[in-house]
C-alpha positions in Angstrom: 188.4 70.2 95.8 189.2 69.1 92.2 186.5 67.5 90.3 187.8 63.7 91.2 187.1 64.4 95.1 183.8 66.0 94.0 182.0 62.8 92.3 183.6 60.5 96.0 181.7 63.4 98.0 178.3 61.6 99.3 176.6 64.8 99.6 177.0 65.9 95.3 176.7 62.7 94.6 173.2 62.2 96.4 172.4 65.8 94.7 173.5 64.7 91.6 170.9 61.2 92.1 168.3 63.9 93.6 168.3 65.9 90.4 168.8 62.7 87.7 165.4 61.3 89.6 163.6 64.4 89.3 164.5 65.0 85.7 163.4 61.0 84.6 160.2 61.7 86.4 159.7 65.0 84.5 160.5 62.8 81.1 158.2 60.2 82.1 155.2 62.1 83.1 154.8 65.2 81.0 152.2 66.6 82.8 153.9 66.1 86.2 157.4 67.8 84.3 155.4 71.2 83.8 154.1 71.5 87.3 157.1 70.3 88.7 159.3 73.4 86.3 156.4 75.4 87.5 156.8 75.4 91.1 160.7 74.5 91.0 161.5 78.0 89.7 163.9 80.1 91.8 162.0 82.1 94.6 158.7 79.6 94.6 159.6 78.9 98.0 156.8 80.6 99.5 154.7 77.9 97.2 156.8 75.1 97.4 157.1 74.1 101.4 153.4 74.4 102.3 152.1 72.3 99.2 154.9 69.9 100.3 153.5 69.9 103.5 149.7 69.6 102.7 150.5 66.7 100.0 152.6 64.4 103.0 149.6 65.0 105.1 147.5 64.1 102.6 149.6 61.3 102.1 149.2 60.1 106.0 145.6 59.7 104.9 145.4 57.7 101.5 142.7 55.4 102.5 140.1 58.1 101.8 138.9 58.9 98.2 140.6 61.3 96.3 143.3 62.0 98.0 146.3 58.9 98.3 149.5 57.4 99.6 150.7 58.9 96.1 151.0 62.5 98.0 152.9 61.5 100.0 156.5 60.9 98.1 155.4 63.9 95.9 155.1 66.0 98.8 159.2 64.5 100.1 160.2 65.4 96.4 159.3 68.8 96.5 160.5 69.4 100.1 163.3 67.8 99.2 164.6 70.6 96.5 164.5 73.5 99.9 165.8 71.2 102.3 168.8 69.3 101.0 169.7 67.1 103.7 166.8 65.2 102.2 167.9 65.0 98.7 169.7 61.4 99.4 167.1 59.8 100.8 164.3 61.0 98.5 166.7 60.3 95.6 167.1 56.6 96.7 163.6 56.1 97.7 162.7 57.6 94.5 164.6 54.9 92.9 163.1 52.3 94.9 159.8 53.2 94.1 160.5 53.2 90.0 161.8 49.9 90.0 159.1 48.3 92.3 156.6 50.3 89.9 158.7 48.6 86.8 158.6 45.2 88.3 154.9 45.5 88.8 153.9 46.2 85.6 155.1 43.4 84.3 
């Protein structure tokens, strides 16, 4: 596949928006950058899946203190760099969020 067919292929592509998304969210939040390199490094998977899993189900139940529906897209990021069928759908939803977060603030 040359590299023309490569950038028309929806699956790079969506890998490609997956890893541009993570990257701006590493840039914007520096804190949230060094945990994220942190438990992104190669063989963290042991790490990575259950504190995905335990942050969407603390997600599920944001009305309580402390935790908050803010676990819950964190925990699809992170599952999202071992499972790549997700990496689309996080990407866009990770998208959606940032603008609806931009057009809040102002």
């Amino acid at each position: 596949m040359d590299n023309l067919d490569q950038s028309r292929d929806p699956k790079t592509h969506g890998q490609r928006r997956f890893s541009r998304q993570l990257s701006r969210l590493q840039r914007v939040n520096p804190r949230f950058g060094a945990a994220v390199q942190a438990v992104t490094a190669p063989g963290r998977q042991f790490l990575r899946i259950p504190l995905a899993i335990l942050l969407m189900l603390g997600g599920f139940v944001g009305f309580l203190p402390i935790v908050g529906f803010w676990m819950l897209p964190l925990g699809l990021i992170l599952l999202a760099i071992d499972v790549p069928g997700l990496r689309p759908a996080v990407a866009a939803l990770t998208l959606r969020i940032r603008v609806f977060l931009r057009r809040f603030q102002r």
